[in-house]
SEDO-201549 format. One record per residue: residue in three letters; x negated, y, z of N, C-alpha, C in turn. Coordinates in steps of 0.05 Angstrom, whole numbers, plus 5000, padded with zeros to 4 digits. Atoms other than C-alpha are relative to their C-alpha. Layout:
alaXYZXYZXYZ
...
***
This chain:
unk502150075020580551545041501249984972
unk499549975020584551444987501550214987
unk499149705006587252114986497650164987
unk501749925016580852354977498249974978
unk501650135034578751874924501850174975
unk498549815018585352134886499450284994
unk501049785005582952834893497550054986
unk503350005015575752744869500949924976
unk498950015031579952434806502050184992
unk498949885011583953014795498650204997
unk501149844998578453484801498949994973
unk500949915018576153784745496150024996
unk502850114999568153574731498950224990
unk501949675015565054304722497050014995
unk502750084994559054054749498149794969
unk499850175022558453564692499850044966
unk500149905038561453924628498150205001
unk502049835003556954514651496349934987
unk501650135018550854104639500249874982
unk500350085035552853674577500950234986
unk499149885025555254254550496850134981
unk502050005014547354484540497849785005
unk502550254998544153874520496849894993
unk502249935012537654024497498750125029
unk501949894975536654414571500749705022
unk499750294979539953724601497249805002
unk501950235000534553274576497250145013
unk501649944992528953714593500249955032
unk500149994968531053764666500749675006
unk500050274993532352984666496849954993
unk503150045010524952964629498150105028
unk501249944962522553334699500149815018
unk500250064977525753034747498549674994
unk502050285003523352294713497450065001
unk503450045005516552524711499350025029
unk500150014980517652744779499449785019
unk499150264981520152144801497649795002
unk501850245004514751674761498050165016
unk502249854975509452164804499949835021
unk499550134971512551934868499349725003
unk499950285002512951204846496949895002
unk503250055009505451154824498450105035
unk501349914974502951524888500349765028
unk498750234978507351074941499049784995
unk500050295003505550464903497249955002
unk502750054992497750624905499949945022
unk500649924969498450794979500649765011
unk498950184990501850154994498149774989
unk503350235015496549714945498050075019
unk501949994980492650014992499349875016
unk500450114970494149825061500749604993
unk500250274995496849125035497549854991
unk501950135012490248994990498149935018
unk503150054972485449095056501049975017
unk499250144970489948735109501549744987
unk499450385008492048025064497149875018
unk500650224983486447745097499950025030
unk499149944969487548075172502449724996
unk497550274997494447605156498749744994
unk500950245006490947045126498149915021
unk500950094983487046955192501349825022
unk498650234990489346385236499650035030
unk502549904974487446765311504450165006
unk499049824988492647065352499250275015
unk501249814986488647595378497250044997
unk502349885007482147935357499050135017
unk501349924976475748135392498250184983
unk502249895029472048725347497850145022
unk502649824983465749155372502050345000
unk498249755009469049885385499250184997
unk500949855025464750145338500249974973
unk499050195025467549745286502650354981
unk498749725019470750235232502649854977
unk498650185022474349665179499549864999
unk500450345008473948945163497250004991
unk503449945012467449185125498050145010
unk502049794991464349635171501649875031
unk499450044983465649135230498049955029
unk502249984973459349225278500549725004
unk501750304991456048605311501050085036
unk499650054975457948455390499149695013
unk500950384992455047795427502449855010
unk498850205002458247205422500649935027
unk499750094974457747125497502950065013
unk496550034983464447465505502449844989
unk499250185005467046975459500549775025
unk501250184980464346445509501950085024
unk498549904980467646835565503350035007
unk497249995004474346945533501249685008
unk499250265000474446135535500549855028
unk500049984969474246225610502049955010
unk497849804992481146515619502349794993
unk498850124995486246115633502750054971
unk497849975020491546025562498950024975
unk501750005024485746135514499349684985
unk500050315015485345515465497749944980
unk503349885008479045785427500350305000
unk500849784999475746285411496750014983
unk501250155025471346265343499450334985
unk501549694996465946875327501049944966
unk500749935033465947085242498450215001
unk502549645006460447525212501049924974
unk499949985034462247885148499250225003
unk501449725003458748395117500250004960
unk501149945023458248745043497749954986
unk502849955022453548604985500349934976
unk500249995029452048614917499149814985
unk500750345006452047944874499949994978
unk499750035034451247874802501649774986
unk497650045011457347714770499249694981
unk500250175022456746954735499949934969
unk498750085016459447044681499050244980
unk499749735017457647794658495950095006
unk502150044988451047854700499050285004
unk499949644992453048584721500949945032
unk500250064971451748724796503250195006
unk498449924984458248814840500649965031
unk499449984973461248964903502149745007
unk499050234987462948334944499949985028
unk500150054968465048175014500149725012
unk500750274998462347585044500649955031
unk499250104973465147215108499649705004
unk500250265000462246575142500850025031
unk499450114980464646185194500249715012
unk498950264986464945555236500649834983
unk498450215015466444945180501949875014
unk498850174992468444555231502650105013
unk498249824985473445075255501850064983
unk497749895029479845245211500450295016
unk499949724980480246025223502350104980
unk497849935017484846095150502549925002
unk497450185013491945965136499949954968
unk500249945025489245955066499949654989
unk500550275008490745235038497649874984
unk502150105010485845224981496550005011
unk503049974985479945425032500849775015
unk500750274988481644935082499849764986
unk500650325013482344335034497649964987
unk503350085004475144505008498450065015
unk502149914981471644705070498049764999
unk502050284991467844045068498050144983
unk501949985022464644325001498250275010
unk502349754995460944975037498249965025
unk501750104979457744605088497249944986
unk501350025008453244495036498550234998
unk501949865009446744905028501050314986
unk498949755011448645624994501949954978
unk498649985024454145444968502750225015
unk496849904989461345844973502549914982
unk498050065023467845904950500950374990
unk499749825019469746464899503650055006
unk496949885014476446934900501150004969
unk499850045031478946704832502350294996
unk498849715003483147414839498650235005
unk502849744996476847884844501050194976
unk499649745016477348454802497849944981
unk501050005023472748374741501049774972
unk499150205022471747894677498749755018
unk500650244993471647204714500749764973
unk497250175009476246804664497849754993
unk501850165000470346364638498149795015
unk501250194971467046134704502449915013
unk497150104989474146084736500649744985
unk498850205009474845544684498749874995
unk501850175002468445184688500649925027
unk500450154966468945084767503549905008
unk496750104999477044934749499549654985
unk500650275011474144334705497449725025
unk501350244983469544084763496650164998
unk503149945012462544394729499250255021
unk500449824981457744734768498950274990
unk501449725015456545534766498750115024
unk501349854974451545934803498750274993
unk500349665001449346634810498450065022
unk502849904989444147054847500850255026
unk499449764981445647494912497250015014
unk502650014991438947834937498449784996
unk501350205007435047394897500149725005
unk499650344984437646754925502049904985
unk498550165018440746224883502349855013
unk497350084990448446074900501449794986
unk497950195010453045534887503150005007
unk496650004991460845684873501349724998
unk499650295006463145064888502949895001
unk497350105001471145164895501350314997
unk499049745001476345724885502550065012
unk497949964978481446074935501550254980
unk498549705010486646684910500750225032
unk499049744964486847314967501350194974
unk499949715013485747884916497950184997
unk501749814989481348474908500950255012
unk499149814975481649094956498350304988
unk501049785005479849824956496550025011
unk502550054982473749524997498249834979
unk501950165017470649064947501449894977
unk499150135019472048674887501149834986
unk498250244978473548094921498749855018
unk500550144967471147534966498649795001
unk500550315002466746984980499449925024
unk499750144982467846485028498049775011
unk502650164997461846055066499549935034
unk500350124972459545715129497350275013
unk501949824981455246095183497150044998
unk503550035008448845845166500150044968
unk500749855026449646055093499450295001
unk499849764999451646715114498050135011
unk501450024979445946755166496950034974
unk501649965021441746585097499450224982
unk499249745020444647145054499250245020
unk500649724983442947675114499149965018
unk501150234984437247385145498650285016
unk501349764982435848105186502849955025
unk498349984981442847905226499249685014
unk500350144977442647585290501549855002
unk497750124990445946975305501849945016
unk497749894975448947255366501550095002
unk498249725000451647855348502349914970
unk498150115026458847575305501050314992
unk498949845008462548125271503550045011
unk497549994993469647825290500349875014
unk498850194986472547405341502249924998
unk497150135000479246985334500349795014
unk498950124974483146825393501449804988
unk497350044996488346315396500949915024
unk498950094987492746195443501449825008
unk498550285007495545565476503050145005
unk497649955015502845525461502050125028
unk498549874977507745955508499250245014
unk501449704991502646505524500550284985
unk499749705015504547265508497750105000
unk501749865012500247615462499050225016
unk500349894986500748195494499050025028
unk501050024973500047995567496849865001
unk503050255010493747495545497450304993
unk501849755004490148245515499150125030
unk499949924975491348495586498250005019
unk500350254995488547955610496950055005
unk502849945011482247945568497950285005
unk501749704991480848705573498549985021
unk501049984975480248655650497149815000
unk502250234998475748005639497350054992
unk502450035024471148225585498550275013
unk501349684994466248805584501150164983
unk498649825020467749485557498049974965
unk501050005030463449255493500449944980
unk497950065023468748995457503249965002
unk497549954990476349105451501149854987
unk498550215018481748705434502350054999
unk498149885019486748655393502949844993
unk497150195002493948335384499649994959
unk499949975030495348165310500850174985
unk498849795008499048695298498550214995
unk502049724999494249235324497349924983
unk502950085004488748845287501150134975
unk498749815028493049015213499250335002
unk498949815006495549635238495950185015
unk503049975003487249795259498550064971
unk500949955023485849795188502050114990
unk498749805005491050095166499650335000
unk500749654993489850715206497350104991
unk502449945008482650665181500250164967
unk498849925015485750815116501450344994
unk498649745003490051325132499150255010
unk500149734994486151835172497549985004
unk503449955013478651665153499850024983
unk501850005027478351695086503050184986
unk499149835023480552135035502449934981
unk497450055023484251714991502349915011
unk497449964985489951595045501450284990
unk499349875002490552285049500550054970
unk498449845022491052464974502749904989
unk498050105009496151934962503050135010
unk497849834976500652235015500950234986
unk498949735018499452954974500949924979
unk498850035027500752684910503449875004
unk496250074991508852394939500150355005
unk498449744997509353174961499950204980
unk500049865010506153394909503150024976
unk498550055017510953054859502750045007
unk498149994987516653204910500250314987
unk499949665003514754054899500650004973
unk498949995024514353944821502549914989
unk496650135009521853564822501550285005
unk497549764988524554204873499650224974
unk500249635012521154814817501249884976
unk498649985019523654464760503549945005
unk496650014986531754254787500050265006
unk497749654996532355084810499250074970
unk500449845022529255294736501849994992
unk498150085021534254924708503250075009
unk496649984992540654974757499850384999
unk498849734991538555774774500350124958
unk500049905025537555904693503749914986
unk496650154997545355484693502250225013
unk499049804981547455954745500350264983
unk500749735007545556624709501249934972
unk499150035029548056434639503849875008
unk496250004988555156284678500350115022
unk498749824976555156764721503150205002
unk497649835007561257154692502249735007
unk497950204992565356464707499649995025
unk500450054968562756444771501350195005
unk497749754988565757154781502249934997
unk496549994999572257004758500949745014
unk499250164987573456404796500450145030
unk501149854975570256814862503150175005
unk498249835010575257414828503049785014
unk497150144995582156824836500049935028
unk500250084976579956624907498449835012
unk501550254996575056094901498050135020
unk501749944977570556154967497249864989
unk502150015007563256064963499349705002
unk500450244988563355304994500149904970
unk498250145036567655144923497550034978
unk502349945025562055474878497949865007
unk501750244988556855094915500449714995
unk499150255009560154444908499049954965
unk501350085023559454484829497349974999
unk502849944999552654794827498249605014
unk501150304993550554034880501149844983
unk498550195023556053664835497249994977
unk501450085032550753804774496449885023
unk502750114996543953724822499549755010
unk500450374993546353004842500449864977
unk499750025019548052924774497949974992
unk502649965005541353124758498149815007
unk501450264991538652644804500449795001
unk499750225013541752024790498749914968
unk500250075029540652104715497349994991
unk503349885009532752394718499249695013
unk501750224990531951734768499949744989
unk500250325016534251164719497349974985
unk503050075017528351304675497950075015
unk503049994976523251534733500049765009
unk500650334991524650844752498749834985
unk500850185014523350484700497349994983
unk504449925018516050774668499449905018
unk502050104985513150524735500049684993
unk499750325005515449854719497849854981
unk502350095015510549844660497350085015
unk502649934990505150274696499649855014
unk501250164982504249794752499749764989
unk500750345004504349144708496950154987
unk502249875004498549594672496849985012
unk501149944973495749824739498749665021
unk500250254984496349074764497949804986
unk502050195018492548764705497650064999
unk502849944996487149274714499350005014
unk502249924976485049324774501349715026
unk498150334983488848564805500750095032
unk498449924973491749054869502850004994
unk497250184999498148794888502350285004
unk498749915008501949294861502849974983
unk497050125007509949174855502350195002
unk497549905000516349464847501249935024
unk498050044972520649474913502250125012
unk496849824991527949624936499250085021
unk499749814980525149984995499450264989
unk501749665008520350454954501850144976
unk498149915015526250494904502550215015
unk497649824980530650784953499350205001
unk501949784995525351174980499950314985
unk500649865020524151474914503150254998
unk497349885003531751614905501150195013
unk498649874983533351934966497950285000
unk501849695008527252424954500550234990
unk499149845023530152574893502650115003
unk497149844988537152734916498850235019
unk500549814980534353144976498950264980
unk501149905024529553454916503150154988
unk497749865016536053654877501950205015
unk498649864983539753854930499250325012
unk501949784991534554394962500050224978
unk500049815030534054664883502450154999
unk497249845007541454734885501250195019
unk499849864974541555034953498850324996
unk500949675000535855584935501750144965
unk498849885026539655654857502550195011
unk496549884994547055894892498950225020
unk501049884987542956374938502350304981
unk499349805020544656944881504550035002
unk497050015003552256724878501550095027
unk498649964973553656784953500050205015
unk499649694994551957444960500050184985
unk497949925021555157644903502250114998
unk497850024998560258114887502150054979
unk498950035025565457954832500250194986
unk499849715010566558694819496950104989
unk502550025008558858704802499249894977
unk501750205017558458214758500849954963
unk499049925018562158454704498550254984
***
């Protein structure tokens, strides 16, 4: 090992002075591969705002195991099933409850602005804790009251004004399907690719707000289990027990359920996906413009090295020497523009969009592979090459 560290320091850096020596074509091909890079960054980081924006409250549910209709499509498009197999699940020997939710979409006029938006509304059981959400449980007392709820103070529009009347105690209300509401406390989730954000309320409000749904038919069910029982074996369990009119779900598969709803129903999974390959193809055509236009403007050195004995492996070596070169140097600043775009990105649209040493890596190792592939199809020309030619 330290033989070959010594050798890598007596080696002569061709790879190196070849690009600083034209520095005007250096910055351009660093100007690529960062734009490249910030591509990648922006794409991955939507895709990931994605899946975590519409499964924080899958986690924020307090249920070991979920019971959906299996026609259910997303948290928002979760079909109705009777409550009876609730009832039934409570049968089964290890079950500890077993506690229905109905949520459904609709459109509420904003407090504060009195422009209609997209809101997702979920009631359940008061007397039942179904959140791990502290600030909901410590005011559940307050939505037992008449139409009242509680407000996502992280929704996506202009709240800042009502957020700080119902922060002083004062009361604000607003109008869903003509019916007069009372926000009467405030929780933080977020908003999602699904709505704007969230309001929280007991069964018989909800029952008020969508007075065409049945009080039978819940949207969700949440298991829990008494303590020592496997998740897995407990699903097993239930399947056999229940009818085929609703399936169930471990916590895991309940996330990774929406998730997949994400990724291979709808559209904007897939474009995020193209836009990482797209920004992956635009890194590989600009790294060969630049290494094969490098290549061809030293090609007469390349011969005479070829000419003294240098084997093709050797000429290769430089040529990657400059496309990892390339890619270290293009990725310090592709890193760092996302840093502002997502505080940007985060202030406009409140999806939990962040910087992360996995998607940093990610990015990196793209971009090496990216450089590498360029420098692979650039030396194409050199390796079947013959010095007596090139003169």
């Amino acid at each position: 090992m330290i033989g070959f560290i010594q050798q890598l320091r007596r080696r002569t850096p061709l790879g190196w002075l070849q690009l600083s020596h034209e520095k005007g074509r250096l910055l351009v091909a660093l100007s690529g591969i960062a734009f490249a890079d910030v591509l990648m960054f922006m794409q991955l980081g939507f895709q990931t705002a994605l899946f975590e924006s519409n499964t924080i409250l899958h986690r924020s549910m307090q249920a070991d195991m979920f019971v959906i209709s299996p026609q259910a499509r997303n948290l928002a498009n979760m079909s109705s099933f009777t409550r009876r197999r609730l009832y039934q699940a409570m049968d089964i020997p290890g079950v500890k409850s077993a506690e229905g939710m109905y949520i459904n979409i609709i459109d509420w006029k904003n407090p504060q602005t009195h422009q209609k938006t997209t809101i997702l509304v979920m009631g359940f059981n008061p007397d039942r804790q179904v959140f791990n959400l502290a600030d909901v449980n410590r005011q559940i007392d307050a939505v037992k009251l008449p139409d009242t709820v509680l407000f996502d103070r992280a929704s996506r529009g202009d709240y800042n004004d009502a957020i700080a009347k119902i922060d002083q105690g004062k009361t604000v209300t607003t109008e869903i399907e003509r019916r007069t509401i009372t926000i009467s406390g405030l929780f933080s989730v977020g908003a999602s690719f699904i709505a704007d954000g969230t309001l929280i309320t007991n069964d018989q409000n909800f029952l008020r707000l969508f007075p065409r749904r049945e009080a039978s038919g819940v949207s969700l069910g949440l298991v829990q289990l008494q303590p020592g029982y496997d998740p897995k074996q407990m699903k097993t369990t239930l399947e056999a027990y229940l009818d085929d009119d609703v399936k169930v779900l471990t916590r895991a598969e309940f996330i990774e359920f929406e998730i997949n709803y994400w990724k291979t129903n709808t559209a904007i999974g897939f474009i995020f996906s193209l836009g990482v390959a797209m920004g992956f193809m635009v890194g590989v055509i600009i790294v060969y413009q630049v290494l094969s236009t490098d290549v061809n403007s030293h090609i007469k050195e390349y011969a005479t090295f070829k000419a003294m004995g240098y084997n093709n492996l050797y000429l290769l070596g430089v040529v990657f020497e400059e496309a990892i070169i390339l890619a270290v140097l293009g990725f310090i600043p592709g890193a760092i523009a996302p840093l502002g775009l997502y505080h940007l990105t985060r202030n406009a649209t409140n999806l939990p969009l962040y910087m992360t040493v996995a998607r940093a890596l990610t990015v990196l190792t793209l971009t090496m592979i990216m450089c590498v592939i360029s420098g692979a199809i650039a030396t194409r020309k050199l390796q079947s090459a013959d010095p007596a030619d090139m003169f």
